[in-house]
KEBA-531354 format. One line per 4 residues: number of its first residue (from 0); their letters; for each residue x, y, z of N, C-alpha, C. Coordinates in Angstrom, 2 decimals, padded with zeros to 5 digits, always signed. Layout:
BEGIN
NUM> A> X Y Z X Y Z X Y Z  ...
END
This chain:
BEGIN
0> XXXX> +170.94 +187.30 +029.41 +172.21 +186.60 +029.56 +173.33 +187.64 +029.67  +174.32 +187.80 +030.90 +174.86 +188.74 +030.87 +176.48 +187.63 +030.82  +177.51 +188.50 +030.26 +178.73 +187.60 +030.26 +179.81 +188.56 +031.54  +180.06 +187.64 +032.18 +181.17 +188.39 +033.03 +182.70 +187.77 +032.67
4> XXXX> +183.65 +188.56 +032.45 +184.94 +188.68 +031.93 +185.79 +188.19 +033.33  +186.63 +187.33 +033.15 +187.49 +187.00 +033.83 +188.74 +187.32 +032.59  +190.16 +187.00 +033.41 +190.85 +187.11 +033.01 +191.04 +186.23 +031.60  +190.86 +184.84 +032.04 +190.54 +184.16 +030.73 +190.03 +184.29 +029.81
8> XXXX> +188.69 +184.05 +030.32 +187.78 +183.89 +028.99 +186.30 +184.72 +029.84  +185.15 +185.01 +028.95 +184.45 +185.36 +029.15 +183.19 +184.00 +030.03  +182.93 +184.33 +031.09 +181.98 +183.48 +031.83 +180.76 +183.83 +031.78  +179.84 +182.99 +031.25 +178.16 +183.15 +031.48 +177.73 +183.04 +033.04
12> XXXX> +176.80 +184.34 +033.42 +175.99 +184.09 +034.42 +174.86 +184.18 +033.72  +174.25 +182.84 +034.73 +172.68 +182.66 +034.23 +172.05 +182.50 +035.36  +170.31 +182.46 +035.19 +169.57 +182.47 +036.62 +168.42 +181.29 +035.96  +168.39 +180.40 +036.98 +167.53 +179.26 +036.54 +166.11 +179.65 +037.23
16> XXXX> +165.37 +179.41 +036.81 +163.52 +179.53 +037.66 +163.23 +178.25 +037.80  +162.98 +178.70 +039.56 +162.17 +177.47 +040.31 +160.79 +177.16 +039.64  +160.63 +175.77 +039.49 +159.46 +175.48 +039.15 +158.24 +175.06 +040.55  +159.15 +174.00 +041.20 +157.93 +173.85 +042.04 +158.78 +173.34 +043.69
20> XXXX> +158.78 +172.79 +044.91 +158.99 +172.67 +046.06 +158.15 +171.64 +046.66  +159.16 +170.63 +046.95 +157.93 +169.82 +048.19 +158.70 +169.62 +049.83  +157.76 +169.21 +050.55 +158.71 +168.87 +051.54 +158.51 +168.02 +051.92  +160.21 +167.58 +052.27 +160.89 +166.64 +052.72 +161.46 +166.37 +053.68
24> XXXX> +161.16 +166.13 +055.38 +161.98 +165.88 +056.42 +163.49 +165.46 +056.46  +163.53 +164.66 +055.39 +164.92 +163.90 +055.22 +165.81 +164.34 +054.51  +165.30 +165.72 +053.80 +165.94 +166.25 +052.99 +167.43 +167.25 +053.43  +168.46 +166.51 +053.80 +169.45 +166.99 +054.17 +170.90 +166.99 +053.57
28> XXXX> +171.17 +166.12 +052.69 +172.49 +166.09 +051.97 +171.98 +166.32 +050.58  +170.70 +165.93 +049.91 +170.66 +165.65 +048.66 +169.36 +165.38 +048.19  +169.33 +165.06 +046.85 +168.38 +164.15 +046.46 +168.56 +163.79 +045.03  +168.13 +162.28 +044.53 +167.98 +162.20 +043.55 +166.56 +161.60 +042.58
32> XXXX> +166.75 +161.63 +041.06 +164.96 +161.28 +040.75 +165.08 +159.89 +039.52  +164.64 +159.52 +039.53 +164.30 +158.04 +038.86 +162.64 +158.51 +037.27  +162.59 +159.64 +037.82 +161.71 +160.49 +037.01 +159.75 +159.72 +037.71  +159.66 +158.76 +037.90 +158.67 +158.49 +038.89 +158.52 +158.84 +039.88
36> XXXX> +159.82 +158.54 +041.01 +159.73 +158.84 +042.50 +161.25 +159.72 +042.55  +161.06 +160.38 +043.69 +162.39 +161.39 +044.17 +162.79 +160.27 +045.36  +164.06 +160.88 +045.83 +164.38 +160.34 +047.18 +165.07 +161.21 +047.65  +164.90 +161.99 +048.91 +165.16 +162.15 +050.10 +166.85 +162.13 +050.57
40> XXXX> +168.03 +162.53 +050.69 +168.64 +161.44 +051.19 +169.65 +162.74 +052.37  +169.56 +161.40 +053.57 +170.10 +161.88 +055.18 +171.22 +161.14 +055.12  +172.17 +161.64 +056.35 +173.46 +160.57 +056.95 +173.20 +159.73 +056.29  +172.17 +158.75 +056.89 +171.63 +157.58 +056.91 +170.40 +157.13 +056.67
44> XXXX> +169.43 +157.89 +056.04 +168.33 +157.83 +055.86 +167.70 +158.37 +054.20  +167.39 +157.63 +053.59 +166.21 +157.94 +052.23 +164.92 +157.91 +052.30  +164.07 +158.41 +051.87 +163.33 +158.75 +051.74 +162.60 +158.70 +050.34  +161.85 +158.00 +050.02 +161.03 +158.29 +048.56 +159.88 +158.85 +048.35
48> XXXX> +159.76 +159.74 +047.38 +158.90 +160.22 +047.44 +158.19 +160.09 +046.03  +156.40 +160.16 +045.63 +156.23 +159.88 +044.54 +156.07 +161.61 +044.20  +156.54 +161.54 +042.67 +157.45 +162.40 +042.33 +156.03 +163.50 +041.63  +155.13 +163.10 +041.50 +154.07 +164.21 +041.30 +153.16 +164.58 +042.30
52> XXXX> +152.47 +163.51 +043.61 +151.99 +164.03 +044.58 +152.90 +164.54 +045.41  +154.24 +164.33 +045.85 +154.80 +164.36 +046.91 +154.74 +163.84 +047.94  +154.12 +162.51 +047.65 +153.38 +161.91 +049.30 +154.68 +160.86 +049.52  +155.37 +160.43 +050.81 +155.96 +159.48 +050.82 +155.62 +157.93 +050.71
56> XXXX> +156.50 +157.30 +050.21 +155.68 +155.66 +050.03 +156.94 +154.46 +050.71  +157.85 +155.27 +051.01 +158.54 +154.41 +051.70 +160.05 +155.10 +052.30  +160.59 +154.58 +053.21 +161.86 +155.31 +054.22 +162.64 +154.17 +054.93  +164.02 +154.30 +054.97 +164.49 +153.70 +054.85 +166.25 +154.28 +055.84
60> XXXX> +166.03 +153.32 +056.72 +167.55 +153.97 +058.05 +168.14 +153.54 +058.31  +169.69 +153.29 +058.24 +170.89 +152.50 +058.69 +171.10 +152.54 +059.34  +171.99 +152.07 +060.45 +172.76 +151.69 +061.54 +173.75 +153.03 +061.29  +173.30 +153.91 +062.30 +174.87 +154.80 +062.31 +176.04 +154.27 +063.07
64> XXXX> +176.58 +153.46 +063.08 +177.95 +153.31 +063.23 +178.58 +153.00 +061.32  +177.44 +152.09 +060.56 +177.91 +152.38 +059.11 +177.66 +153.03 +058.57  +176.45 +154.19 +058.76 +176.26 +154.88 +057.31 +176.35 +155.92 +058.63  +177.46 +156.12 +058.66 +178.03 +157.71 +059.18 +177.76 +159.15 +058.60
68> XXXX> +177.76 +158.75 +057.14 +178.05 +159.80 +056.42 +177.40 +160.17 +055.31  +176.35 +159.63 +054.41 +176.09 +159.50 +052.89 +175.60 +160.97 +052.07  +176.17 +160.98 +051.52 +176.45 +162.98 +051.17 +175.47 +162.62 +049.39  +175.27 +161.76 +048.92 +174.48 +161.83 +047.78 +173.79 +160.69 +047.17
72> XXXX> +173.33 +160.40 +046.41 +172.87 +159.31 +045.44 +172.72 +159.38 +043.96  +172.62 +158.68 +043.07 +171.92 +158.47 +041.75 +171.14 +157.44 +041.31  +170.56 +157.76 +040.91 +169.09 +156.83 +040.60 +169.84 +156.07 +039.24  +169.75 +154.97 +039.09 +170.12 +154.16 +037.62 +169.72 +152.55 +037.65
76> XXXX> +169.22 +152.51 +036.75 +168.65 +151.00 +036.10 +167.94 +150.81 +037.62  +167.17 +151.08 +037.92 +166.49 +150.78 +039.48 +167.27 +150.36 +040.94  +168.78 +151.41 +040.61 +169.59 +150.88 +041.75 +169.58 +152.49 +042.48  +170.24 +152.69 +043.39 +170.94 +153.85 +043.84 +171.93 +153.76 +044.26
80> XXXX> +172.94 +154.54 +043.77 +174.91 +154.57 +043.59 +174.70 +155.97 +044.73  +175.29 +155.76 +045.74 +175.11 +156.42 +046.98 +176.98 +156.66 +047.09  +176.94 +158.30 +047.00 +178.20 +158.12 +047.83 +178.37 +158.54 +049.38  +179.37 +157.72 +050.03 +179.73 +157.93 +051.67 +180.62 +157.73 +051.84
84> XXXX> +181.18 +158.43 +053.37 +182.51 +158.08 +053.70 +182.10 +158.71 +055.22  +183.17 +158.59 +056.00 +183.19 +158.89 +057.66 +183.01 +160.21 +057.57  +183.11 +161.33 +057.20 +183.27 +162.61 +057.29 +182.45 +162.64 +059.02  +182.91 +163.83 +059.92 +183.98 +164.43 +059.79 +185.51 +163.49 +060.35
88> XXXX> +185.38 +162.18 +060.58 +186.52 +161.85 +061.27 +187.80 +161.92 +059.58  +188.75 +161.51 +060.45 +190.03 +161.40 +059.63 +191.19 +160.50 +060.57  +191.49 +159.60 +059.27 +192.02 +159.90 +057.65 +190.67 +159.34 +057.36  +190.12 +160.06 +056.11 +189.24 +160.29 +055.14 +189.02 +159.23 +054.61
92> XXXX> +187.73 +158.18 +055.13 +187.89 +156.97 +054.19 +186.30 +157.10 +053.18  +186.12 +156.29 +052.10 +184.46 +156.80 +051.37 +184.81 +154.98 +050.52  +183.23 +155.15 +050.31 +182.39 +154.35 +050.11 +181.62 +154.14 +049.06  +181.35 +153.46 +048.46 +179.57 +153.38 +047.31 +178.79 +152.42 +047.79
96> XXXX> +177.64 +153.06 +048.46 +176.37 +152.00 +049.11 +175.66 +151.98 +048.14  +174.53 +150.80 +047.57 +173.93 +150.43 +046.63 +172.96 +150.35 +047.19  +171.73 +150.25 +046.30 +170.43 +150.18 +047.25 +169.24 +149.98 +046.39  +168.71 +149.18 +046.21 +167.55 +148.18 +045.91 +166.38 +149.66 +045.48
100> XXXX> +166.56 +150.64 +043.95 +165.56 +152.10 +044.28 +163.99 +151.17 +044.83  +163.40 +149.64 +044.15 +162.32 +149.82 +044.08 +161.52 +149.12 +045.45  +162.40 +148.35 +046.39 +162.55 +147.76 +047.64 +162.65 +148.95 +048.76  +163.67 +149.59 +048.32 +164.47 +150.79 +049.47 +165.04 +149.84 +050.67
104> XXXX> +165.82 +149.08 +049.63 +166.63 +147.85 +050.50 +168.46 +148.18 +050.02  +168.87 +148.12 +051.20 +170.48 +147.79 +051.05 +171.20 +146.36 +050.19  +171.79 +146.95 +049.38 +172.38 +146.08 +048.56 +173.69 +145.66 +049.06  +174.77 +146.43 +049.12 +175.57 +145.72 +048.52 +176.96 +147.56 +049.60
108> XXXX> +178.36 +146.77 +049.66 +178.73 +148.44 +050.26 +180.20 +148.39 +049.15  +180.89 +149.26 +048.58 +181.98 +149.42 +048.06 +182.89 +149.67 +048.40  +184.13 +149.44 +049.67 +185.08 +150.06 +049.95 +186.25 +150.96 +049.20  +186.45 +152.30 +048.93 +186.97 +152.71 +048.04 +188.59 +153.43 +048.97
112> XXXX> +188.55 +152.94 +050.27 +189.47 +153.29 +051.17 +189.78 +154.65 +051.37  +190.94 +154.95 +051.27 +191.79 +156.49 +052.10 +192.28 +156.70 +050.69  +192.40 +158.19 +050.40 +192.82 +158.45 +048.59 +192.61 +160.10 +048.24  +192.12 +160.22 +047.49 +191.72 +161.39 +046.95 +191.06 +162.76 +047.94
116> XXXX> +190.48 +162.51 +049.01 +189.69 +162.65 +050.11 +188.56 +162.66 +050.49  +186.89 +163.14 +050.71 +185.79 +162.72 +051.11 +184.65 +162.52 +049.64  +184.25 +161.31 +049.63 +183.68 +161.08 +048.44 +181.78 +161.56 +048.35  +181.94 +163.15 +047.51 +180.61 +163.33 +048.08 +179.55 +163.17 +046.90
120> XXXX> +180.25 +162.62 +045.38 +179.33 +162.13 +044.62 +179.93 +161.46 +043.59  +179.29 +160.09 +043.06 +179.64 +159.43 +041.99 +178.45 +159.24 +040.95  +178.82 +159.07 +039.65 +177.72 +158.60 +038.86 +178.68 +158.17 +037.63  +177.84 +157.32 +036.49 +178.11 +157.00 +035.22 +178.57 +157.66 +034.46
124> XXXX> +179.05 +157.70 +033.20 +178.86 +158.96 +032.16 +179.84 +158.43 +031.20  +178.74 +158.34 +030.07 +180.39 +157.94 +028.95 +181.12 +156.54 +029.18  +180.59 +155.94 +029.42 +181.31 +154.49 +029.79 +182.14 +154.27 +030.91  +182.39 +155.71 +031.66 +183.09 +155.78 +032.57 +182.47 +155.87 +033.95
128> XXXX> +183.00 +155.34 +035.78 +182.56 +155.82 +036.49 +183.46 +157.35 +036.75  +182.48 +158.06 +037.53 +183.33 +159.78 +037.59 +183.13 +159.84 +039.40  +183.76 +160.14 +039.98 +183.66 +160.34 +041.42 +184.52 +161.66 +041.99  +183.99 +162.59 +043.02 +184.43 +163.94 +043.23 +184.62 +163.52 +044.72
132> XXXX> +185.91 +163.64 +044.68 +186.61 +163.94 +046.49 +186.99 +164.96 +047.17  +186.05 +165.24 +047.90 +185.83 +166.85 +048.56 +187.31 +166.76 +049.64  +187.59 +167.80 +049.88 +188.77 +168.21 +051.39 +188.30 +169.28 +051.71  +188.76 +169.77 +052.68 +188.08 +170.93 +053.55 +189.31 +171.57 +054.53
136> XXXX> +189.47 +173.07 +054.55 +190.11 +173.74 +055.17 +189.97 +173.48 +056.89  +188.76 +172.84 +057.36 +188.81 +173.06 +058.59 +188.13 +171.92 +059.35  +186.86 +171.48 +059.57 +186.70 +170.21 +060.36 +186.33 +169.29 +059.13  +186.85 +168.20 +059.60 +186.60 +166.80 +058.24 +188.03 +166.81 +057.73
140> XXXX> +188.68 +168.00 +057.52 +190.20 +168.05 +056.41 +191.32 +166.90 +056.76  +191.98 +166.59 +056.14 +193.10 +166.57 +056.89 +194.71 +167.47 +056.68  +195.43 +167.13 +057.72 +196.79 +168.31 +057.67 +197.46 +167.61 +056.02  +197.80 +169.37 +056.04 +198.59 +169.07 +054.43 +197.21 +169.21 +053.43
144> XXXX> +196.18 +169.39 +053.44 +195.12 +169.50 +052.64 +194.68 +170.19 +052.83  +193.77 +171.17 +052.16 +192.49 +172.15 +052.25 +191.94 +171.87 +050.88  +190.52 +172.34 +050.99 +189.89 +172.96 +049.95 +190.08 +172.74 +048.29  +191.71 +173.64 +048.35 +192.08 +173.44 +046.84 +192.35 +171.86 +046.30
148> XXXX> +192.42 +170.97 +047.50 +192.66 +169.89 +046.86 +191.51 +169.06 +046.25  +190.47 +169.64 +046.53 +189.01 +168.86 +045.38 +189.37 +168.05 +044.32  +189.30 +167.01 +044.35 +189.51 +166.45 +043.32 +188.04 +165.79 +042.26  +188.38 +165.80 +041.11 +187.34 +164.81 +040.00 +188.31 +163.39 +039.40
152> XXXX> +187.67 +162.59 +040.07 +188.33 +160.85 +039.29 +187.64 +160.82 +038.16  +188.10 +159.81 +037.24 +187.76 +159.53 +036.21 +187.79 +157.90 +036.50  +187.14 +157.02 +036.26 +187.19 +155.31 +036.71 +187.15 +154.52 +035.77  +187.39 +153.23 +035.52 +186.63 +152.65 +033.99 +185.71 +151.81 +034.89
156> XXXX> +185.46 +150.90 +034.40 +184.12 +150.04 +034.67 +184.26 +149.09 +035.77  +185.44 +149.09 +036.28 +186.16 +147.95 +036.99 +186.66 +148.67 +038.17  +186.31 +150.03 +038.56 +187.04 +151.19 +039.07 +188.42 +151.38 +039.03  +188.75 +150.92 +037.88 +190.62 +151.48 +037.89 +190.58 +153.10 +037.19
160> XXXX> +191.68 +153.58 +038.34 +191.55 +155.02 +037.64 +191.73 +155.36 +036.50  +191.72 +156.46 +035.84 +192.20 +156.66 +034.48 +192.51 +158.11 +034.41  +192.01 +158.94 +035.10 +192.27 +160.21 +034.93 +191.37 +161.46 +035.87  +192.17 +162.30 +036.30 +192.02 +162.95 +037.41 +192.07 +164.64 +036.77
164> XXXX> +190.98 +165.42 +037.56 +190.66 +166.85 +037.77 +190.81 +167.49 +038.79  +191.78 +168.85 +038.54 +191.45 +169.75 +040.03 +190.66 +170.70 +039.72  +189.60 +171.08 +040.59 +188.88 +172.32 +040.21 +189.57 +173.85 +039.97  +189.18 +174.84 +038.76 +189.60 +176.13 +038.62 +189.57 +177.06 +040.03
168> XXXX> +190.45 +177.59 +039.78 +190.89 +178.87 +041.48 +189.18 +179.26 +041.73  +188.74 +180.18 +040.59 +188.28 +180.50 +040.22 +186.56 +180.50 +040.89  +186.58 +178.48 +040.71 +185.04 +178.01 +041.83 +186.29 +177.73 +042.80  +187.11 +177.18 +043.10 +187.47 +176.72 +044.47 +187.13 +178.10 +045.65
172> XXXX> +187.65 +179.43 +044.95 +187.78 +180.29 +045.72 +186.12 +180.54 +046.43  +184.92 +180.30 +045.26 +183.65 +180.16 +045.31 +183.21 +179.40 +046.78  +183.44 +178.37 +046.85 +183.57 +176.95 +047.58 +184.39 +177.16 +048.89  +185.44 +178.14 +049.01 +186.14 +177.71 +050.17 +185.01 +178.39 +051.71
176> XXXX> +185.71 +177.53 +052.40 +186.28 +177.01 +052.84 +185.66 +175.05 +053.15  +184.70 +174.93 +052.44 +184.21 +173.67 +052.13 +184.67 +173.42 +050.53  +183.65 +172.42 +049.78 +183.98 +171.40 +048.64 +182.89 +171.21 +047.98  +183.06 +170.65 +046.82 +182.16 +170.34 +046.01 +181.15 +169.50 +046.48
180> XXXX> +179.75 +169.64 +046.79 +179.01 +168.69 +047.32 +177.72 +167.92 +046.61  +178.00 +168.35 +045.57 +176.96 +168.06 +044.45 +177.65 +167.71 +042.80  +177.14 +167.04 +041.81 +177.75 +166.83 +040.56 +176.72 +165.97 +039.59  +176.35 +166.44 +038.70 +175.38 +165.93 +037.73 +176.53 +166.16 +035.89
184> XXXX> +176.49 +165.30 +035.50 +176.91 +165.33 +033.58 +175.46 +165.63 +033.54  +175.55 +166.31 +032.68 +174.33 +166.79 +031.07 +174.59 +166.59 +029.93  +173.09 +166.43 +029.79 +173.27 +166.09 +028.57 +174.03 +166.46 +027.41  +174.16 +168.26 +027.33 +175.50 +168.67 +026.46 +176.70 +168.25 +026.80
188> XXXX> +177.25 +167.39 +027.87 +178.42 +167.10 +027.59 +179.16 +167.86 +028.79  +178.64 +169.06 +029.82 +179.26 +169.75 +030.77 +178.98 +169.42 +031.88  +179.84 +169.28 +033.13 +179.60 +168.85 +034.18 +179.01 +169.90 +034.41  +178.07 +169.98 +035.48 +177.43 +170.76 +036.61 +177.71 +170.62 +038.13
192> XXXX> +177.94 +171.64 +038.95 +178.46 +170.78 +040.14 +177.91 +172.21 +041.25  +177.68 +171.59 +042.22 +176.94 +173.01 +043.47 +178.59 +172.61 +044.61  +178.52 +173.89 +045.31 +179.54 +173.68 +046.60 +178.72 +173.59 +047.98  +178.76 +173.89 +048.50 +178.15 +173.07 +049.93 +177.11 +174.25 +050.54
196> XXXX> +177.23 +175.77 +050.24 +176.53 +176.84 +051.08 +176.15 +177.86 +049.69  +176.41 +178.22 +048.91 +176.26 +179.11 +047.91 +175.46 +178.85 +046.92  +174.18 +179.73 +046.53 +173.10 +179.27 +046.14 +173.75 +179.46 +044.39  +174.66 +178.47 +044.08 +175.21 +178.34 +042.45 +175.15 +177.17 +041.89
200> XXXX> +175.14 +177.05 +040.60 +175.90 +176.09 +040.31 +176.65 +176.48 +038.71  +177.95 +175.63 +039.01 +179.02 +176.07 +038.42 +179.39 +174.41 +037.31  +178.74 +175.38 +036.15 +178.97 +174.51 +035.07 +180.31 +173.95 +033.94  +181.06 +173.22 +034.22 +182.38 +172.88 +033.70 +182.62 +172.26 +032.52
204> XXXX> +183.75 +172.03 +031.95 +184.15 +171.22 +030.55 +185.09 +170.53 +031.52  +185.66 +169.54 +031.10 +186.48 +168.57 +031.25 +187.44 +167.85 +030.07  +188.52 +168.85 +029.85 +189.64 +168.45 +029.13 +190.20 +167.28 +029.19  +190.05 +166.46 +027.97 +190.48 +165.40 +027.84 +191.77 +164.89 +028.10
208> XXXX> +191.18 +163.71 +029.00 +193.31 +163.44 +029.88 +193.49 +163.50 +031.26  +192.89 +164.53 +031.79 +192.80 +164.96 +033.20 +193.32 +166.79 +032.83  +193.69 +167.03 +033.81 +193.99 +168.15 +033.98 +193.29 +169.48 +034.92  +192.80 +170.55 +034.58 +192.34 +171.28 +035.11 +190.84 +171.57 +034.70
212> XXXX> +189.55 +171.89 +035.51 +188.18 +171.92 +034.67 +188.43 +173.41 +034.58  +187.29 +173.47 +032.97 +187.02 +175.02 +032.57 +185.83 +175.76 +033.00  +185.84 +176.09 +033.54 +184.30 +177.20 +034.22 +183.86 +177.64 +032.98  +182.72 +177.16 +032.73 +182.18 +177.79 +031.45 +180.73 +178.64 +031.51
216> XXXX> +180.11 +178.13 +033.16 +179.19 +179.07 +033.41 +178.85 +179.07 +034.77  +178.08 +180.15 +035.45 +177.76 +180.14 +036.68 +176.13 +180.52 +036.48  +175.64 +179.62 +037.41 +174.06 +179.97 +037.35 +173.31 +179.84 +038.47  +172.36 +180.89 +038.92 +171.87 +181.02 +039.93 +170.77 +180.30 +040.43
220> XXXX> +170.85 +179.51 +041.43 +170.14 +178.23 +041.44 +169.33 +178.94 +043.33  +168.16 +178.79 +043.41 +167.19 +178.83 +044.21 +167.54 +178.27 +045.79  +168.71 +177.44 +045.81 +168.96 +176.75 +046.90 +170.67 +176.87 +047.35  +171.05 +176.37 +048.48 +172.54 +176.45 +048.70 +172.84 +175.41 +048.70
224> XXXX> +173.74 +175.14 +047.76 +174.61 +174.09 +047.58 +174.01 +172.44 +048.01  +174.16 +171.45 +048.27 +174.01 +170.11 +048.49 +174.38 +169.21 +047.51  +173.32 +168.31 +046.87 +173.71 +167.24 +046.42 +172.45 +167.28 +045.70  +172.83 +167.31 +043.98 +172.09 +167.99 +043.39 +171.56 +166.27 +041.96
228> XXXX> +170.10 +166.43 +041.30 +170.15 +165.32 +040.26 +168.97 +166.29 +039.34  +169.30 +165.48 +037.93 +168.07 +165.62 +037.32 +167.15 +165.19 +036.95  +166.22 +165.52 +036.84 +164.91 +164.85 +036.48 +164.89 +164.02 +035.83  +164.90 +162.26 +035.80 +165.03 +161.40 +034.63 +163.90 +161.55 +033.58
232> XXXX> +163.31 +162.64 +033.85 +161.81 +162.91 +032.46 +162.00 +164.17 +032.03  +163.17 +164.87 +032.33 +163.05 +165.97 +032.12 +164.77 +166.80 +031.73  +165.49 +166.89 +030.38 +166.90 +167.19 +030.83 +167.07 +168.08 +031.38  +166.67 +169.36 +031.56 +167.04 +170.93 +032.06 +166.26 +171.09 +033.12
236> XXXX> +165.52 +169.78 +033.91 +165.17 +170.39 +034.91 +165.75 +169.78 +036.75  +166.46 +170.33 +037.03 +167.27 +170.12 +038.31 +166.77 +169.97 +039.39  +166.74 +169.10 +040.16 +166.90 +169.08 +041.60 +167.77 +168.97 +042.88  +166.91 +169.93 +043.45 +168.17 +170.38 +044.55 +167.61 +170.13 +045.98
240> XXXX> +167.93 +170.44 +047.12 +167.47 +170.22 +048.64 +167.79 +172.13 +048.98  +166.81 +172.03 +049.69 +166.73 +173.55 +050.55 +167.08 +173.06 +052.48  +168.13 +173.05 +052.65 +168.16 +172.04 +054.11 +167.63 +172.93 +054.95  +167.49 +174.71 +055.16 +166.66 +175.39 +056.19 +165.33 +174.56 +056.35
244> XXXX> +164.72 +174.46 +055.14 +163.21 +174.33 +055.12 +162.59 +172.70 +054.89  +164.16 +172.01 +054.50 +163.84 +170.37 +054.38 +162.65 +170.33 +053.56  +163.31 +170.92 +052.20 +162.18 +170.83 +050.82 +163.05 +170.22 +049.70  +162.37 +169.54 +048.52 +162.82 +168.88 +047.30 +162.62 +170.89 +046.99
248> XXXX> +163.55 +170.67 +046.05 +163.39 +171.94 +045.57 +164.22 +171.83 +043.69  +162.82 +171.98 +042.46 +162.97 +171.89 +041.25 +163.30 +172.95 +040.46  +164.17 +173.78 +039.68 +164.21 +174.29 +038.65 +164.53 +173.75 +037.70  +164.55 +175.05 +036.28 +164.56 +175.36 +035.04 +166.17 +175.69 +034.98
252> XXXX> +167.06 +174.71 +034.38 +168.40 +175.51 +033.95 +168.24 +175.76 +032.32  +168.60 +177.04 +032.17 +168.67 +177.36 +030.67 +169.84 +177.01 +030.37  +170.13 +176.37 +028.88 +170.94 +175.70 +027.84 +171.95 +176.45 +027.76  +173.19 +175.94 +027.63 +174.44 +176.84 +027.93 +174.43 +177.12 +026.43
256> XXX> +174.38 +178.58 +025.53 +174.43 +178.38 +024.45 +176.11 +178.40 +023.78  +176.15 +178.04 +022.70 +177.61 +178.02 +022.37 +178.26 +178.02 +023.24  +178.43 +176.52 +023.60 +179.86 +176.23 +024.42 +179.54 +174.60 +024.30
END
């Protein structure tokens, strides 16, 4: 464990070990796990996979004129909380598609309109919904925005806001000239979040209220960036997408100690 010194405070770099790799054709924005089966997830396309052979058992493709865009998922109570939005057109509109995990049927779509900017992941946590709105310096952005404007929502149950995050210079600078494209809570209580090309992930606190997140660690993760979940059988063990090679791709994150 080596600590690297920023001006602030002292930052952990850590290096996680791959455990194992499957492949996945569909494996292009993301994936998430239900701890039985994985899924796959494209623009417009999922993919399930059973989560110890790797064999597929079912796939599943939208109409691209609606699912333009779907940048992630989460597996919960046998649903999948999918986030999307138009990316690259603009003004920036996003979405929550729902989806039947044990059918691999379309449920239900969420209009969350024009706001914060491209919605590339939501999930539960704490009684709260949490949703991350990516912007981008260059295609997808819009004028008057770049990059630094990443935002983290905070939602209650009803999606009314409650409280809002900008990411530290610190990962933004990490991240530019893209956005946060990945986001998992853990179980200790710290967000985890990957940026779109850089094989990291950058582990946060979240000060109560809103405000600014604290970088509390950086760890070297096997893959570049996407749309990242964890193992529902497993807390410390992550999954990620390798999009060169269109593989599920699993590690080992070690325990952030004291923090």
């Amino acid at each position: 464990m080596i600590a690297l010194l920023t001006a602030a405070a002292a930052i952990l770099s850590l290096q996680a070990s791959e455990v194992r790799r499957l492949p996945a054709p569909d494996a292009e924005q993301g994936v998430a796990s239900d701890g039985r089966y994985l899924y796959a997830v494209s623009n417009r396309v999922i993919a399930k996979l059973d989560a110890k052979s790797g064999r597929q058992v079912a796939r599943w493709e939208g109409d691209a004129a609606h699912f333009k865009h779907m940048n992630s998922c989460t597996a919960e109570a046998g649903t999948l909380i999918c986030a999307a939005s138009n990316y690259p057109d603009v003004p920036m509109q996003s979405r929550i598609e729902r989806f039947d995990a044990r059918r691999l049927t379309h449920l239900s779509t969420q209009h969350l309109g024009h706001g914060h900017g491209s919605l590339t992941w939501a999930m539960r946590h704490d009684g709260s919904w949490w949703a991350c709105f990516a912007n981008y310096d260059n295609r997808g952005g819009e004028p008057g925005r770049d990059h630094r404007f990443t935002t983290l929502v905070r939602y209650d149950e009803d999606w009314r806001e409650q409280a809002q995050w900008r990411f530290p210079d610190t990962v933004l600078d990490r991240m530019a000239p893209k956005s946060a494209s990945g986001g998992v809570w853990g179980e200790d209580g710290l967000l985890y979040v990957t940026g779109h090309d850089r094989p990291e992930l950058y582990v946060l606190r979240a000060p109560p209220g809103g405000g600014t997140l604290e970088l509390v660690a950086i760890v070297a993760i096997p893959t570049e960036g996407q749309a990242i979940a964890w193992d529902a059988r497993d807390a410390r063990l992550l999954w990620s997408i390798e999009r060169k090679t269109r593989e599920l791709v699993a590690s080992r994150i070690p325990p952030i100690e004291g923090r």
